[in-house]
N, C-alpha and C positions, 0 to 999 in steps of 0.2 A: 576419537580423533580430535586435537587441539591446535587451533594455527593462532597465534599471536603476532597481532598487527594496531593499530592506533582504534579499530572499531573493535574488537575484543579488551584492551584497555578498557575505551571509553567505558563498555557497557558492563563488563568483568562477565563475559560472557565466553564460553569453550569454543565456538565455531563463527564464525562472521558471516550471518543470516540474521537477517531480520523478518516473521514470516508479515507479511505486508497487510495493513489494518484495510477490509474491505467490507462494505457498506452492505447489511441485512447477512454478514457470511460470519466474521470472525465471532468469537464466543468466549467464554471461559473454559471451556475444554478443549479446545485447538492453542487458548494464551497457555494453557497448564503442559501441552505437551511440549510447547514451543520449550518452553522454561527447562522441559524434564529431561529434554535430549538436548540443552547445553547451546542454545540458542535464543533469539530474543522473538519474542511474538505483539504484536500491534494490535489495535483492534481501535476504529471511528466511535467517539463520544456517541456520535447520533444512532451507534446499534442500542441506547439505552437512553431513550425520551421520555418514556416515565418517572413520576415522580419516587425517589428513591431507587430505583434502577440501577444509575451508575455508582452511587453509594456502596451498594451490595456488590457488584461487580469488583472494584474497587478494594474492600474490605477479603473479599474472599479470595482475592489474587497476591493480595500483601501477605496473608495470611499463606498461602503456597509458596509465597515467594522466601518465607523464611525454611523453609525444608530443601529448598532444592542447591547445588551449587554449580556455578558457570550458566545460569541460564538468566533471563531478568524479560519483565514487559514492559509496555508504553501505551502511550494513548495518542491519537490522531485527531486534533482538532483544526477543523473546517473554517478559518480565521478570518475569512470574508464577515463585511457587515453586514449580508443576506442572510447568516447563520443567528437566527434569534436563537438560539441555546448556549452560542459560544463563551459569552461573562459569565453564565450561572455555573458553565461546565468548565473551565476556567478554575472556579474558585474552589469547586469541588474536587478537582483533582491535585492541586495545590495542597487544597486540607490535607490529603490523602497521600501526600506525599509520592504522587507516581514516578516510577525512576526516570523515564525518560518520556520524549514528546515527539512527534513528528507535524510541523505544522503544512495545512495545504493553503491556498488559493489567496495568498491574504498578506498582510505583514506582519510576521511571527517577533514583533519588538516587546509586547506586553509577555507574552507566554515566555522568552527570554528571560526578560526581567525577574519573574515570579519564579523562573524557574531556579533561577544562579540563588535565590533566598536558603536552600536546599542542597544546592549541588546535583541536581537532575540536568541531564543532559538534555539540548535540542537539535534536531535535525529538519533543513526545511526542503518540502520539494520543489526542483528548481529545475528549469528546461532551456533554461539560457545562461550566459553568462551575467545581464545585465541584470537580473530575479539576482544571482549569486551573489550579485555585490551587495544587494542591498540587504540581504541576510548576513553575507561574511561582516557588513561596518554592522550592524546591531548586535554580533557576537555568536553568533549561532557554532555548536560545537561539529555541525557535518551538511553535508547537502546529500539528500534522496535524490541522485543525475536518473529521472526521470525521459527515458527514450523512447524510441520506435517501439511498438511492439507492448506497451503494457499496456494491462487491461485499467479501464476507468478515462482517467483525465491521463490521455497518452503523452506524451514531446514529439518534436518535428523533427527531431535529429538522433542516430544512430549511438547506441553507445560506444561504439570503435571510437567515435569524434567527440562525443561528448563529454566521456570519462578524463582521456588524455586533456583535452579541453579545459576542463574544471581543474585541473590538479597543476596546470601550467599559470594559468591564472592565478589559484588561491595556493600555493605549496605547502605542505603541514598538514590542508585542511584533511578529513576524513569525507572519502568519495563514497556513498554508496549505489550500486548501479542497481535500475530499476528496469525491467523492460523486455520484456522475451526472454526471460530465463526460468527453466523449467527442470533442469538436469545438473548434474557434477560439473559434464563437460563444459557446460554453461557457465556455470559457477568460478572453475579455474580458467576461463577465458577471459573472465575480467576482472578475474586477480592477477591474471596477467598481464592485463592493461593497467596495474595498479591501482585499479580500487578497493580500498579497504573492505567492503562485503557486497552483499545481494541484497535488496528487497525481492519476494518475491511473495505474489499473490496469487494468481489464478491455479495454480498447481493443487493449492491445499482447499478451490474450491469443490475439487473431485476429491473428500476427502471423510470418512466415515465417521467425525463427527460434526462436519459443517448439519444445521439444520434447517439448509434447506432439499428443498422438494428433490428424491430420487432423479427428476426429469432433467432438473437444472445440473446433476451433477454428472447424467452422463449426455447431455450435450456438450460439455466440456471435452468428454470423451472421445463421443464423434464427430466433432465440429475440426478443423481445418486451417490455419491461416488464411485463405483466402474467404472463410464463412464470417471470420473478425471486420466488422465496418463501423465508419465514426459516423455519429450522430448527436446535433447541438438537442434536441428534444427534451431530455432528460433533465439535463440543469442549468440551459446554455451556453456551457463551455463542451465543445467538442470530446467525447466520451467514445468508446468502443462497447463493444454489444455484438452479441451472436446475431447476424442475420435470418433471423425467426421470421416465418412468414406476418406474424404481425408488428416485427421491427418494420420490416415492408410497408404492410398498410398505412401506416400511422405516418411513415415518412423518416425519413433520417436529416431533414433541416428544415428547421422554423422556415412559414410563411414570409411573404413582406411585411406585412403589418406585424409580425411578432417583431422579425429584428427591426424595425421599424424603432416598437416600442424598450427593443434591447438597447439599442444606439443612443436614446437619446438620454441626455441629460440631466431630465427631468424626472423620465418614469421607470430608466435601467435598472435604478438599485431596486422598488416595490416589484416591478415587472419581471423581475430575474429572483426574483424572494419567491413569486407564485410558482413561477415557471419549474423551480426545486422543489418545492412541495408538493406539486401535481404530481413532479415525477418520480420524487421519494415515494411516495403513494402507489403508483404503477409500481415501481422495484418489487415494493412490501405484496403487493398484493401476485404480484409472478413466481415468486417464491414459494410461491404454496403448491401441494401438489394438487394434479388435474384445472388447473387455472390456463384457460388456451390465449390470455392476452403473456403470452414469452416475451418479457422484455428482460434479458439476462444479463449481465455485465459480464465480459471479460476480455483473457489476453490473447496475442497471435502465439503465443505460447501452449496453445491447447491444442496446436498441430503434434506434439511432442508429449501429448498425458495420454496415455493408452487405459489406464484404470484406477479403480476406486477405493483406498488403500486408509489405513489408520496415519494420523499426522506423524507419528512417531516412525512408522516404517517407511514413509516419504522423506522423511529425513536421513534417518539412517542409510538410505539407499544412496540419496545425495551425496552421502559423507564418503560413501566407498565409491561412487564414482569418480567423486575428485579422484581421490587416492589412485584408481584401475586409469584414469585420465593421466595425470602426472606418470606412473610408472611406462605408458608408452609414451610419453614425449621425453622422456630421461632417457629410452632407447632409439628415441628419432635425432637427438640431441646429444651427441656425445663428444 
């Protein structure tokens, strides 16, 4: 199946997916299948803090990338100044020539720059319009519309509003929608809203070569919408997470004296440096299997994952639901 629109241009990719770069999950054999079934796959610099790490990743996906056609990867970098890897990772994937980028939390103006050297694409995640502008004047070639419903660093607003929203504002621009999608039908619902494609992450966490822990991947299974809750904990910016009974414990919102020390203007940027490393630490360490502190990341989209499936058959299945999707609205619609 091949749809051609401004995000299959941009990325010379067969399907307008992007599989969503997600923290201690994505790999190189979920970016290889991404690439294989004619789509694009992400994956967070920070799944690779070792020294030499992202080098090898890097080198070994270029290296795939020349075998395959219509699929391509990217890299997710974390572009806040709390992120002490981001210049070094930064310069490393520049060297490396990654085809495209996706920036979070930050101002994606330098990652821009380095990137136009090359002709690599960037996409920033954005949840407002006012984030958008300040990415559309530094040049950005798409926005990740970032809504309700995703797993990690969610948005406050719905993509029925959001998508329309971004595309009235910035026209041209390439929308892609981020956020409770998990299905075909999904998927052609906001290509019907005119977004150029999908990000989608938690789907492919229930997924047969994600490495992490069996536990984590069929809580995704049988967890719920209503089990999905936000929690500043982690990195504090408000984040989603299975409600585990030691999401519980632990709390789902900093103390006073934390935000306290979030707010001010003195100690936010060191304070908010710790506060992510504590809780990259908890991530890393829940991931494992038989580890009873479950601190899990994900989306309201795991109301709609019933099983535990190779990345390539999660696609493919997507691909024919559009298709079984559109042929009954061609007959509701005539």
């Amino acid at each position: 199946m091949r749809i051609e629109n401004s995000l299959t241009r941009l990325l010379n990719i067969d399907f307008p997916m992007i599989m969503a770069p997600m923290f201690l999950v994505s790999n190189a054999g979920m970016m290889k299948a991404a690439m294989d079934n004619g789509t694009a796959g992400a994956f967070p610099s920070l799944n690779f803090r070792n020294e030499g790490e992202l080098e090898a990743i890097l080198d070994e996906l270029n290296k795939h990338l020349l075998t395959v056609k219509g699929g391509t990867y990217g890299v997710n970098l974390i572009v806040q100044k709390t992120n002490p890897l981001y210049v070094k990772h930064l310069e490393i994937c520049i060297a490396k020539k990654v085809p495209f980028f996706i920036t979070s939390l930050g101002s994606p103006k330098e990652v821009i720059l380095k990137a136009k050297t090359y002709g690599a694409k960037v996409f920033c995640d954005v949840t407002n319009i006012e984030h958008a502008q300040k990415c559309q004047d530094l040049g950005c070639d798409g926005f990740i519309a970032v809504g309700q419903g995703a797993g990690g660093h969610s948005g406050p607003y719905s993509l029925q509003v959001l998508v329309p929203s971004l595309m009235k504002h910035f026209p041209g621009k390439a929308v892609i929608a981020a956020g409770g999608i998990a299905t075909g039908e999904g998927i052609l619902s906001v290509l019907a809203l005119g977004a150029a494609g999908v990000s989608i992450g938690t789907r492919f966490i229930a997924c047969k070569e994600a490495t992490v822990s069996n536990e984590y991947k069929q809580a995704i299974v049988d967890s719920g919408m209503e089990d999905i809750v936000m929690t500043d904990r982690i990195s504090g910016t408000p984040s989603t997470v299975i409600n585990t009974a030691y999401a519980k414990k632990i709390g789902l919102h900093q103390n006073w004296f934390e935000r306290l020390l979030s707010n001010n203007s003195t100690t936010k940027k060191w304070f908010k440096m710790i506060v992510q490393i504590r809780g990259m630490k908890k991530l890393e360490k829940s991931i494992h299997p038989g580890n009873y502190k479950t601190l899990w990341i994900a989306g309201a989209s795991s109301e709609l994952i019933e099983e535990i499936l190779p990345c390539g058959e999660i696609i493919q299945r997507m691909k024919t639901e559009v298709e079984q999707a559109k042929e009954r609205m061609d007959v509701l619609i005539s």
